[in-house]
C-alpha positions as CSV (number, residue, x, y, z in Angstrom):
1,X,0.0,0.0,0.0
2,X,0.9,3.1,-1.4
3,X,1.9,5.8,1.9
4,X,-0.3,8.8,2.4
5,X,0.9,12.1,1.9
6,X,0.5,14.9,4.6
7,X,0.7,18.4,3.6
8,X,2.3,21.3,5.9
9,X,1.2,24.8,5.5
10,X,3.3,27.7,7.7
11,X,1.2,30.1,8.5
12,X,4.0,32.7,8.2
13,X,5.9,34.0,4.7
14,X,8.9,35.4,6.4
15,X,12.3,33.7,5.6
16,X,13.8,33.2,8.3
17,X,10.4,32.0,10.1
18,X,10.8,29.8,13.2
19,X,7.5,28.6,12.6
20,X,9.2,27.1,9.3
21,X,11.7,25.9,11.2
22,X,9.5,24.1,13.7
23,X,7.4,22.6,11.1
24,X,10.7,21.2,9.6
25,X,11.5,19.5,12.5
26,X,7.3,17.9,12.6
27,X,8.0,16.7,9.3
28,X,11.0,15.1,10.3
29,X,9.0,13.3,13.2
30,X,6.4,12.3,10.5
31,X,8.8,11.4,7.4
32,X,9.1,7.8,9.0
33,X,5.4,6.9,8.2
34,X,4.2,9.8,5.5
35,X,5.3,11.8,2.4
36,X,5.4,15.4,2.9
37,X,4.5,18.1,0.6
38,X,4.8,22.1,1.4
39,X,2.2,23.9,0.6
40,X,3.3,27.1,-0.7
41,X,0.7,30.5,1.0
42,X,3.3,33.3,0.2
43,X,2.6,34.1,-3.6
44,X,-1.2,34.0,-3.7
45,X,-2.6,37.0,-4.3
46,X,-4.9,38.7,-1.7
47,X,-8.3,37.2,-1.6
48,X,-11.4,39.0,-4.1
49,X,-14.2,37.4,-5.6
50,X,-13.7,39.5,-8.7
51,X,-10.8,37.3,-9.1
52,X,-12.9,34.1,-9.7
53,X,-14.0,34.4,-12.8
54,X,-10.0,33.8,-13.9
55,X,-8.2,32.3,-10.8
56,X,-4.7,33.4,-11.1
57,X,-2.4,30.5,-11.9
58,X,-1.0,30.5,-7.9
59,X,-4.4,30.1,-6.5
60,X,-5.3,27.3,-8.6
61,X,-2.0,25.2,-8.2
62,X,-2.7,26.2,-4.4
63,X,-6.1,24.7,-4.4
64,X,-5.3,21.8,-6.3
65,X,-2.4,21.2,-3.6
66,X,-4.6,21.2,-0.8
67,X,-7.6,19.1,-2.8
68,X,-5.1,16.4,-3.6
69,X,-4.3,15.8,0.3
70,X,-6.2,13.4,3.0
71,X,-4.4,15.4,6.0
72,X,-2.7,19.1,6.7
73,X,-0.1,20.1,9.3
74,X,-0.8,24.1,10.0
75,X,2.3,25.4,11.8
76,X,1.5,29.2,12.6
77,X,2.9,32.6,14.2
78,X,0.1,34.5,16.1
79,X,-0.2,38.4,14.7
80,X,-2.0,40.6,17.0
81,X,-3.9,37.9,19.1
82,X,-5.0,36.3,15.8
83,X,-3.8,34.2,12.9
84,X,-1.8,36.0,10.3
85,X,-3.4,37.7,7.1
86,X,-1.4,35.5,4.9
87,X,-2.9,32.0,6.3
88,X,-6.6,33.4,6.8
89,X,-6.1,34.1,2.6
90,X,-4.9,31.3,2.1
91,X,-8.0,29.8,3.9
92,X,-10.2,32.4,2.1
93,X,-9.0,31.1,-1.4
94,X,-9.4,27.3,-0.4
95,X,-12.8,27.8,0.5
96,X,-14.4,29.9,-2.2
97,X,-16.9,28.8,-4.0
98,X,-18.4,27.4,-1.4
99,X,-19.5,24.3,-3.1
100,X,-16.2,23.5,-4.2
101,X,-14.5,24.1,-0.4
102,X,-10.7,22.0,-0.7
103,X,-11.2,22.2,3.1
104,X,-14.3,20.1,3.6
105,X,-13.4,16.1,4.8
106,X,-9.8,17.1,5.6
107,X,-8.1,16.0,8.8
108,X,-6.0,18.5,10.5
109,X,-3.4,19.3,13.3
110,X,-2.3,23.0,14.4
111,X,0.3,24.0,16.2
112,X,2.7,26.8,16.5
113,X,5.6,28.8,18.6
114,X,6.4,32.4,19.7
115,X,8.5,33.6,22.4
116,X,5.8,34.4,24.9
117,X,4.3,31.6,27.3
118,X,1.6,30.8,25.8
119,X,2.9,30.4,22.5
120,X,0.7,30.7,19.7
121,X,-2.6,30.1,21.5
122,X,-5.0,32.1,20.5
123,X,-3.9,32.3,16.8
124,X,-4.6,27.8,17.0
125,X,-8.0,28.8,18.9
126,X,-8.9,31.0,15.7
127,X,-7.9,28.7,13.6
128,X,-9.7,25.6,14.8
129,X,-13.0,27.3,14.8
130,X,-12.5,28.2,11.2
131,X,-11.6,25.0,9.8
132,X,-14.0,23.4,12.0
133,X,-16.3,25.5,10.6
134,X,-15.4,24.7,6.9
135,X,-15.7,21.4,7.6
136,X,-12.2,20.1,8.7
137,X,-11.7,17.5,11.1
138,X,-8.8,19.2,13.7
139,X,-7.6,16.8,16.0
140,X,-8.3,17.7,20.1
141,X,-5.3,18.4,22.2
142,X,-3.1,21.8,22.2
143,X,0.6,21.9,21.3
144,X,1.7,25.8,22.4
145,X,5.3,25.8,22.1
146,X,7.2,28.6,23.5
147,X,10.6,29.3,21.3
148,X,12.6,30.4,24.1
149,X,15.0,28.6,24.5
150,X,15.2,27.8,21.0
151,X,13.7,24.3,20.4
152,X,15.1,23.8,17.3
153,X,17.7,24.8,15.5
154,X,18.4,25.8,11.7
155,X,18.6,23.1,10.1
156,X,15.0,21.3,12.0
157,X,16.9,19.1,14.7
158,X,15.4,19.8,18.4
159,X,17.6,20.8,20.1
160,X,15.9,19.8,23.7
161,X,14.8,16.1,24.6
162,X,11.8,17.2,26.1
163,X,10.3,18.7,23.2
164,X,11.0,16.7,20.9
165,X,9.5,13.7,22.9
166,X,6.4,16.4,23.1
167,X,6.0,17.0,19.9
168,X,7.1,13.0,18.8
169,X,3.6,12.3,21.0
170,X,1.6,15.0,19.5
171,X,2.7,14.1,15.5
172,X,1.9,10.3,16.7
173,X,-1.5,11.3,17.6
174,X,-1.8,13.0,14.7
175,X,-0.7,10.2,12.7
176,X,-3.2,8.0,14.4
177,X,-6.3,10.2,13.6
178,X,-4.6,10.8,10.0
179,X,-4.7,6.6,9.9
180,X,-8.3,6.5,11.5
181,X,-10.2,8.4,9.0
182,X,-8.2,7.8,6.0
183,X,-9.2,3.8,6.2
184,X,-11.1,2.2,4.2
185,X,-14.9,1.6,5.5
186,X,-15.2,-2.5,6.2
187,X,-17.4,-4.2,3.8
């Protein structure tokens, strides 16, 4: 049997991101039992129904990215107590038209990591009620990392035992639910 294929949007289109560099390290923890494909947010243009008679050619590889996939990995910064602008786009162009949602039946995990305490809370509270909302499955359970000290380092690798054991626990949960509702119905 052919392995599933997770795919892992950052919610963040800075370079140096330490969300990217978290989710690195997830896919690392998940390459043992999926194929992992990035889903590119960055270069989609900003959200406007006028723009739907003609998708632009970004939008379209975007949603055809996403449609393609049983399972997402949302790694995000928090902006202002909220999600960033370029992941609720991103969400925005996915779900539009309605009837044609690439969000509906997916299975999801969110997490994220900022230097405060809390991490990225509220930005994975907003998040889950929208997916929820367009019809995702997100799996229970928080995973608020705080980057200080660093967890990980440039290249993905934790750099901190108990984080990585963490985070091993919260990607195998994920992998279970991914396995779960990805199975074939009996009979």
């Amino acid at each position: 049997m052919a392995r599933q294929t997770i795919g892992i949007i950052v919610g963040s289109n800075r370079r140096e991101s330490i969300n990217r560099r978290l989710a690195l390290a997830l896919a690392r923890l998940l390459a043992d039992r999926f194929d992992i494909t990035w889903i590119r947010i960055d270069d989609l243009p900003m959200y406007n129904q006028d723009l739907e008679v003609d998708r632009p050619e970004t939008v379209r590889r975007f949603t055809t990215e996403v449609a393609a996939l049983p399972a997402l990995l949302f790694v995000t910064p928090e902006h202002n107590r909220s999600l960033p602008a370029v992941l609720k786009n991103a969400i925005d162009w996915g779900s539009k038209p309605t009837d044609r949602s690439v969000w509906r039946g997916k299975t999801a995990a969110i997490t994220g990591t900022a230097n405060g305490g809390i991490g990225t809370a509220a930005a994975q509270q907003h998040l889950r009620a929208i997916l929820g909302d367009l019809g995702v499955t997100v799996m229970g359970g928080e995973a608020y990392i705080t980057f200080k000290p660093e967890p990980v380092d440039g290249e993905g690798n934790f750099l901190d035992d108990s984080r990585r054991a963490f985070c091993r626990a919260y990607m195998d949960q994920f992998a279970s639910l991914v396995a779960r509702m990805t199975a074939p119905l009996p009979g």
